[in-house]
N, C-alpha and C positions, 0 to 999 in steps of 0.2 A: 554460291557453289553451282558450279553447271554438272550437267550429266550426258552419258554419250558420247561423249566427246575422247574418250580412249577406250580402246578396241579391248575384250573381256578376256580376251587369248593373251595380251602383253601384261594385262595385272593377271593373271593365272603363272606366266612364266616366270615374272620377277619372284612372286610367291613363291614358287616352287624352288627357285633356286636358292632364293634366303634359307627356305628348311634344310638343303646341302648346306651351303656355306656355316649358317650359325653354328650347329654341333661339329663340325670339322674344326672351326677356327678357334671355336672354344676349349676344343681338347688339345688342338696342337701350341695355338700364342697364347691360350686364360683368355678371361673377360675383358684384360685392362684394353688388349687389342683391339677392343670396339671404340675406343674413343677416339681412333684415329677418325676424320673431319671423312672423310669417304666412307667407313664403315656408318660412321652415323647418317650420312645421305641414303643409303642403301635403305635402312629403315625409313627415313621422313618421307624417303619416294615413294614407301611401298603404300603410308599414306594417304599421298599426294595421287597416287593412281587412283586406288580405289576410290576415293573420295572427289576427285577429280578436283582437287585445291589447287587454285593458283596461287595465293599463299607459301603453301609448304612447297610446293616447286618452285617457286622463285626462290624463297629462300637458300634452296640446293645449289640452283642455278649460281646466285653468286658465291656461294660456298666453295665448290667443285667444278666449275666449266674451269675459268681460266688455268686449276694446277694440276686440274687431272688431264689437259690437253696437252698440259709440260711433260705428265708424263709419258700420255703419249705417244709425242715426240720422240721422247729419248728411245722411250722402246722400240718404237720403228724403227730408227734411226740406227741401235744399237744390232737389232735382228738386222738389216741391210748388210752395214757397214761392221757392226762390230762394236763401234765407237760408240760413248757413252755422253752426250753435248752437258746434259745433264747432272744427269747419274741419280734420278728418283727411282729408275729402273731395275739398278744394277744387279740386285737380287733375284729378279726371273731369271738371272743366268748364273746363277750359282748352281753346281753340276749335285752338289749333295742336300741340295733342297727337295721334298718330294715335288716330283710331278703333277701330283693332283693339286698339292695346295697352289704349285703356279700357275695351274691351269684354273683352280680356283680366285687366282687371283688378276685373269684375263676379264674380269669387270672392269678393270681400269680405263678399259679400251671403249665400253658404250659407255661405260658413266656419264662425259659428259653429253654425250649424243644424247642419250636419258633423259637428265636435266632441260637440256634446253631445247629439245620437240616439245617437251610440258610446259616448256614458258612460249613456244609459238603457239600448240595448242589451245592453252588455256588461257594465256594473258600473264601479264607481269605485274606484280601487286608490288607499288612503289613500298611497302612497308616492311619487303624484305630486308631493306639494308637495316634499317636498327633492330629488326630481330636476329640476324644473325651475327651484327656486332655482340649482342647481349649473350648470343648462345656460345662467342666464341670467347668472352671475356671470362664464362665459367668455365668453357673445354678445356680451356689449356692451361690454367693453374691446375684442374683437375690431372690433367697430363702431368704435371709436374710431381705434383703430392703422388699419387698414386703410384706409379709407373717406373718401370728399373731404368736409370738412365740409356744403361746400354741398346733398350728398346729404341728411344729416341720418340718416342712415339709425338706424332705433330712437331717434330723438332725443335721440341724447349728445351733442350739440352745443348743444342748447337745446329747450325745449319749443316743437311747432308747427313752421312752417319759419324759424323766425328760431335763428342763433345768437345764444346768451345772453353777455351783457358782467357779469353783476352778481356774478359769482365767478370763480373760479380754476377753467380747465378741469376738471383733474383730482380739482376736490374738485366740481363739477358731479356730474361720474362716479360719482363716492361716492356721492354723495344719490341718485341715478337708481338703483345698483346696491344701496339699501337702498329705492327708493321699488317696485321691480317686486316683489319678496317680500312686502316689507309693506302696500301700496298696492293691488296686483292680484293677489295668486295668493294669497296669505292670504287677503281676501273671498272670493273663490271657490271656493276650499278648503271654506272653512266652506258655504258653500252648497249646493256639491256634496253636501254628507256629510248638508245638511238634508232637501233634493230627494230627492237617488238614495238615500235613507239603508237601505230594503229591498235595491237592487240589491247595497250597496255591503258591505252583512252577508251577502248572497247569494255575493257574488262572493270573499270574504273564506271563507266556509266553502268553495267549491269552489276556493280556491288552497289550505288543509290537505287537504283530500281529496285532492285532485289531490298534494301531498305525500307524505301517506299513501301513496297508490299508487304512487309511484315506489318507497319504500323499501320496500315489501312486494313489488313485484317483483324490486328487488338482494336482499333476502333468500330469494327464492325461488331466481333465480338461480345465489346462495351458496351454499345448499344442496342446488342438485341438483349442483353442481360440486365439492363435498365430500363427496357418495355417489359421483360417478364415480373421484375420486381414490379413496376406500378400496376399492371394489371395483378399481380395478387394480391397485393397492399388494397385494391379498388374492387375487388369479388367479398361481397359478403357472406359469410358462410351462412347455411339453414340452420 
């Protein structure tokens, strides 16, 4: 774990904005809306700030750079022009949506910037790709079981907001839970380690150091706690 290394005013503002977001989003979509892969990054960042992990922000990082930058794409794209390339977006522009939740929902737009100043920041922990494979192989059957289809939530239901007819739900599921490993966090993976590939040999030597140190202070520890036992074992009392 390093420290210092993120400014006490950008963990204060994400902070603060989680306390809006959570009670809004809770009362307007329920709970189930937090499973969606971005509302859970929201929370591993807030984390990954405070504690300045690069761990938990790598993890994000392959989680949410590459499909939060799809969306947005679309949304600029669609603000410009109109047009939807996309269509992750399409819902900021639904006219009887309130306001605030859209405007609550203009995260989308630093998210990935978020994420990945924390992986140049801090360093990229090669061990993100199989935790977030592991975290995504429970989200989204979780998504599945839980969740009204018509939410669509992580879209196990079908790509986009349409549920899909052209397979068997649960073999849908399958394909989805081998398309986000090998489709999305696998590319990014790779690119992360292209990009941050100084931090990520950087951050890589200071987790053995940082090793190192821990076990050279239990052996110091150890050893001053096996001079105190011989010399009292070696004092004879009056």
């Amino acid at each position: 774990m390093t420290t210092g290394r993120v400014p006490l005013w950008l963990k204060i503002a994400h902070t603060l904005f989680l306390c809006v977001l959570v009670p809004v989003y809770w009362a307007h979509y329920g709970p189930q809306n937090f499973l969606w892969f971005s509302d859970i990054a929201l929370f591993v960042l807030l984390g990954a700030l405070w504690l300045e992990d690069r761990l938990l922000a790598s993890t994000q990082a392959i989680s949410v750079a590459l499909l939060e930058t799809l969306w947005v794409v679309d949304f600029l794209t669609a603000l410009v022009s109109g047009f939807h390339p996309i269509g992750l977006s399409r819902y900021m522009f639904e006219p009887d949506r309130p306001l605030y939740l859209r405007g609550l929902s203009l995260f989308h737009l630093w998210l990935p910037v978020l994420s990945l100043w924390l992986v140049w920041r801090l360093g990229y922990n090669r061990r993100a790709l199989l935790i977030q494979t592991a975290v995504a192989l429970v989200v989204l059957p979780l998504s599945y079981w839980l969740t009204d289809p018509s939410r669509n939530i992580n879209w196990v239901f079908g790509p986009g907001n349409e549920v899909q007819d052209w397979m068997a739900p649960w073999q849908y599921l399958i394909l989805l839970m081998l398309l986000f490993p090998l489709a999305v966090y696998l590319p990014t993976h790779l690119a992360l380690q292209l990009f941050f590939r100084e931090h990520s040999v950087d951050s890589s030597c200071e987790e053995r150091r940082e090793e190192r140190n821990h076990k050279d202070t239990e052996d110091t520890e150890k050893r001053r706690r096996g001079k105190t036992t011989n010399h009292t074992n070696g004092t004879n009392p009056n």
